[in-house]
N, C-alpha and C positions, 0 to 999 in steps of 0.2 A: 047533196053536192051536185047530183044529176041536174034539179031542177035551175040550181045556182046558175051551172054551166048553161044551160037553157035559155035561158033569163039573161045573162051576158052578149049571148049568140048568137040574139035577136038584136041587136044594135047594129048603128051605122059605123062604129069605130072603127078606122082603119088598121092595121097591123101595121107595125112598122118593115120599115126595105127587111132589116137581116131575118124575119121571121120567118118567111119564104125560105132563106138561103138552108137558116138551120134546120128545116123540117123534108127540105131535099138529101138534106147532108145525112138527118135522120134514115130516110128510104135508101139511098143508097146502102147505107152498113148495115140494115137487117135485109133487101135483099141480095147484097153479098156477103152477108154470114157473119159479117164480121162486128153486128150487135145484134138484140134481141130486146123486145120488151115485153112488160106484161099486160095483157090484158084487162083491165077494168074488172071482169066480168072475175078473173083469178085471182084478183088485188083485194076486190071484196071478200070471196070466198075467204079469203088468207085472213083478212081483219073478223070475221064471223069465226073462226075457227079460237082468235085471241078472246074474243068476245063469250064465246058458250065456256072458254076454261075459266074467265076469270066470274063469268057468271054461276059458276057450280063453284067457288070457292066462297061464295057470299054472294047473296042478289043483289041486284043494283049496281053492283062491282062491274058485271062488263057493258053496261051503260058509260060507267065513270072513264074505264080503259078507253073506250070511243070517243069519249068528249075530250079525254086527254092529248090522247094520237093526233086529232082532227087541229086542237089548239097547240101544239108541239108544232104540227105542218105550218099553220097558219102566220103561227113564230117565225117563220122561214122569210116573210116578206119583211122583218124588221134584220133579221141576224144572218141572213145568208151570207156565207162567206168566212162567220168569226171561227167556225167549227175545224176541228183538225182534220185534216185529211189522212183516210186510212184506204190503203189500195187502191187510189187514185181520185177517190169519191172526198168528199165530205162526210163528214160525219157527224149528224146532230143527235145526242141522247136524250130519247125522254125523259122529262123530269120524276115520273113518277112508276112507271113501268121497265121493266126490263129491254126496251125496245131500242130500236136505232132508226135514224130514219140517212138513207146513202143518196146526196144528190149533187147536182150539178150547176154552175153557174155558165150562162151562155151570151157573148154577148155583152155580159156586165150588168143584165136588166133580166133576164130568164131563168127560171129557179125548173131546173128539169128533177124531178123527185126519180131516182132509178131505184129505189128497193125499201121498206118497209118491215124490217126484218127482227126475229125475237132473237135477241141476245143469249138467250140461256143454250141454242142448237150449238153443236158441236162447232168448234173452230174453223175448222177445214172444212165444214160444210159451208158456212158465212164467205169465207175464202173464194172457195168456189163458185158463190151466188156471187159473187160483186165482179171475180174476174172476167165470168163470161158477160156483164156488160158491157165492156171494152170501157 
């Protein structure tokens, strides 16, 4: 995905006007507190973690979970939008995993992903992770 983004990054393509707007909009609420986001570098950890459990449950297994998650996201540039909204977010479930994926539309054109989260963790814990994105 690193090398994707890479590879994209390296072009003349312009951004459009609101992309700017939304990604000021972004900086102001995490640093005035009033969002937060994850790290990349925490998002992998969090997908490695899904990864070594479903890989000790069978090998090859959390190969499959990756490939699934990754094609579930990807899913997002045809179906964004169709999914129910739960605590403000959307909500897309994977097809095949206990997983949820919480995101955002900006724009009408921007798919902001805010959370990546396993289904099976406590309620109020899920609760909690989605409120403090604003």
């Amino acid at each position: 995905m690193e090398e994707l983004w890479h590879d994209l990054s390296d072009t003349d393509v312009p951004s459009p006007d609101w992309h700017g707007d939304v990604l000021a909009e972004r900086d102001r609420l995490i640093r005035s507190g009033e969002d937060t986001f994850v790290d990349w570098e925490t998002a992998k950890r969090e997908l490695r973690r899904g990864f070594r459990f479903y890989e000790r449950q069978s090998p090859g297994l959390g190969s499959y979970f990756l490939d699934t998650l990754y094609s579930d996201i990807d899913s997002l540039l045809l179906q964004a939008g169709i999914h129910s909204v739960h605590l403000g977010k959307y909500r897309a479930k994977s097809e095949r995993f206990p997983y949820a994926i919480y995101y955002e539309i900006h724009h009408g054109e921007m798919i902001a992903i805010r959370a990546v989260l396993d289904m099976r963790r406590d309620p109020g814990w899920i609760e909690r992770k989605i409120e403090r994105l604003k």
